[in-house]
N, C-alpha and C positions, 0 to 999 in steps of 0.2 A: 422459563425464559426462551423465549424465540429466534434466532439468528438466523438473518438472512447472510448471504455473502455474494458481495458483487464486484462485479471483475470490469472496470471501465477498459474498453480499447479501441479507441480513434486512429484512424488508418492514416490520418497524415504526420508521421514521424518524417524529420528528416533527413537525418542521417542512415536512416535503411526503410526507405520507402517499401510501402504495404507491409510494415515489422508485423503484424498482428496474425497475418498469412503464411510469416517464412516457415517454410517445411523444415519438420523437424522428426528425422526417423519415421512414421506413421501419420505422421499430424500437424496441422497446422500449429505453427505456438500457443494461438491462443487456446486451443485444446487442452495442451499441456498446462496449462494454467488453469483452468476448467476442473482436470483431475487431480491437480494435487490440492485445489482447495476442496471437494471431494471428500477426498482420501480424509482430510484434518475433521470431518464428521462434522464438523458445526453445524451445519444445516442447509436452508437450501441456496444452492447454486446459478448465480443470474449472471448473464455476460451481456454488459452494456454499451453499443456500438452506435457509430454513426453512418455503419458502410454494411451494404446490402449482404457483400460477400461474403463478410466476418461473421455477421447474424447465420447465412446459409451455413459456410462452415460446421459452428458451430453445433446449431440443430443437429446435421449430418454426424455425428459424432454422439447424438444423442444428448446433449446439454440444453439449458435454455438460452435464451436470448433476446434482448430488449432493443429495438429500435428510439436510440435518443438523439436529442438534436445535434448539428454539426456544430452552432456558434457556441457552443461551452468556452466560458474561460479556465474554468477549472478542473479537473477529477468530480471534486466533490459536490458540484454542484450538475455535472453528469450524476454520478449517484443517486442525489435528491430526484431530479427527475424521473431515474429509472426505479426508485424505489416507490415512487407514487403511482408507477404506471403498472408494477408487477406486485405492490400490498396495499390497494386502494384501501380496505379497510382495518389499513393500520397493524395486524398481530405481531410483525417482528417487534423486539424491541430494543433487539443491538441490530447492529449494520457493523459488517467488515467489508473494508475498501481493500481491495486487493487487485496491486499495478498489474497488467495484461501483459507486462514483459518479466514474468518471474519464472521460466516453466521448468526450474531445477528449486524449485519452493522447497524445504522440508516444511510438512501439511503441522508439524506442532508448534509454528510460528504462528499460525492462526489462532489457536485456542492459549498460546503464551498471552499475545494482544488480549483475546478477549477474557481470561483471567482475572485482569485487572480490574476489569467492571462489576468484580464483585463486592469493591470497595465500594460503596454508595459515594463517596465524594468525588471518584475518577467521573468525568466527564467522556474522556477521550481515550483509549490504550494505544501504546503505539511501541516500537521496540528499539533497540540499540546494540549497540558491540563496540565491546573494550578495541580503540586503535594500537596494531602492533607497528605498521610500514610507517616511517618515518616519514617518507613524502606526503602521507595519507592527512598529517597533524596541518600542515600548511596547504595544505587542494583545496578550493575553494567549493569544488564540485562535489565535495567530503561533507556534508552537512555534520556541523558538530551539537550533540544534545547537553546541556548547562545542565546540573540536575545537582536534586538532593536525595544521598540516598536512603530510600525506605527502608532498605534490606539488603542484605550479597545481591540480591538478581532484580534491585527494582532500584529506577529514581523516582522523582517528582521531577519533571520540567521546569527549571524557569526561566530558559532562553533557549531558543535556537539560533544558531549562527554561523553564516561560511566563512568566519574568521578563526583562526586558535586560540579556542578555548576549554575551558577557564586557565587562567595566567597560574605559574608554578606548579609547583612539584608534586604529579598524581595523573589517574589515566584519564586520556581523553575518549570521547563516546562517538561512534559515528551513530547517525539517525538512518535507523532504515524505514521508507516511508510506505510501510502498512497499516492502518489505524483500524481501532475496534472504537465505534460510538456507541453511546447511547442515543438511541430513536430522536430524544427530545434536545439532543445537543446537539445531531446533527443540522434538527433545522432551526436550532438559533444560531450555529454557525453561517448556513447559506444565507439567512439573513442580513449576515450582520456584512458593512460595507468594508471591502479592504482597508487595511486598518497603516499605519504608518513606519511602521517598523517588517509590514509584510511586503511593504512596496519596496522599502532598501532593501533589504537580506535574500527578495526575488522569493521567498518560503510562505507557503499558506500559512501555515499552522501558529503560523507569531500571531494570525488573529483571535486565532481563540484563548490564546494567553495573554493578548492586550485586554480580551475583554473580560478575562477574568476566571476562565475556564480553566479544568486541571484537566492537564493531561501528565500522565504517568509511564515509561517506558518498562519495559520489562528485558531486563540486559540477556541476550544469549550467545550459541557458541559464535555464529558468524552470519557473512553479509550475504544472502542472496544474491547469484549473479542475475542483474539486471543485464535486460539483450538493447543493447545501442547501437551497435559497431556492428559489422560487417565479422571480426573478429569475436567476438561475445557472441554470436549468433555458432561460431566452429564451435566456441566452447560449450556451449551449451550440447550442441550436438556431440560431443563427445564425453558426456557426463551421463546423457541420458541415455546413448549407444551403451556403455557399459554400465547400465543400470540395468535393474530388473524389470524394469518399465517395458526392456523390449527398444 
């Protein structure tokens, strides 16, 4: 099995404009994110931008990097692009998306996600974490994962929602949105038109479970801080300052 892993990162965020560049210790973030999916050994390494100086970056750092278009609506459908443009003749056969603002990753959320595709019925892997903060059950911004479980450390999917859910007595799952596909799931996803329940909930991945797709999460210990804020961008830099990272 083949695993590419690629790291989409669109320089207009806007809540910390050029996030993909903020210097972090030695490196730009999106570096940091370069090397810890790296580190998680799946295989190879592609960072996919829409901004000249994220691509240079990058390189400079010794990573690769794919110039893809700016009009994406999506992540995943930046992926599809850059994966057609960096394995024209098709050998991968999973694809890990992996967000460009994660650069405190633990690199065995990678190979958690793509675990799961060793089930032949998973379509999609993707992961989650038991919510403990009570604020977190009611945030909308908290994607909650509906699931059945396979096992201690697995669901099945069968809703996403930024509502609280499922109703009574048991834990709720926040979604953390790193996916591991299969090759041929990912492009009947890009295919397939937004779907009705991805337009309300504002969440891609409803479409692939509208159209009938499995996707499976794989429960672990916690949430990757994602860098959004001004503040999330200190924190980070102080996780990776006292890390071994350097």
């Amino acid at each position: 099995m083949s695993t590419l892993v690629l790291i989409p990162a669109r320089i207009g965020s806007t809540r910390l404009p050029g996030k993909p560049l903020a210097p972090i210790g030695d490196a730009p973030m999106i570096v940091h994110v370069a090397r810890r999916a790296a580190e998680s050994r799946a295989g190879r390494v592609v960072v996919a931008t829409d901004d000249e100086g994220v691509k240079r970056a990058v390189e400079d750092h010794g990573f690769e990097a794919v110039m893809t278009r700016a009009d994406h609506e999506s992540g995943s459908d930046r992926i599809w692009e850059a994966l057609n443009l960096v394995d024209p003749e098709a050998q991968a056969d999973r694809i890990v998306n992996v967000q460009g603002d994660l650069p405190t990753l633990d690199p065995a959320l990678i190979s958690d996600a793509l675990a799961l595709l060793d089930d032949p019925e998973v379509a999609i892997g993707t992961l989650g974490v038991e919510i403990t903060r009570e604020d977190e059950k009611t945030n909308p911004n908290v994607v909650k994962i509906v699931g059945s479980p396979r096992s201690e450390k697995r669901l099945r999917a069968l809703y996403f929602t930024r509502a609280t859910a499922p109703y009574g007595d048991g834990p709720l799952f926040h979604h953390v949105g790193l996916y591991a596909y299969r090759r041929d799931a990912l492009e009947r996803f890009v295919a397939l038109k937004p779907s009705t329940l991805e337009r309300r909930e504002k969440l891609e991945q409803l479409r692939a479970l509208e159209a009938g797709m499995r996707i499976d999460a794989a429960l672990v210990g916690g949430v990757p801080l994602g860098v959004d804020t001004p503040e999330d961008l200190e924190r980070a830099r102080e996780l990776l300052a006292g890390d071994h990272h350097g």
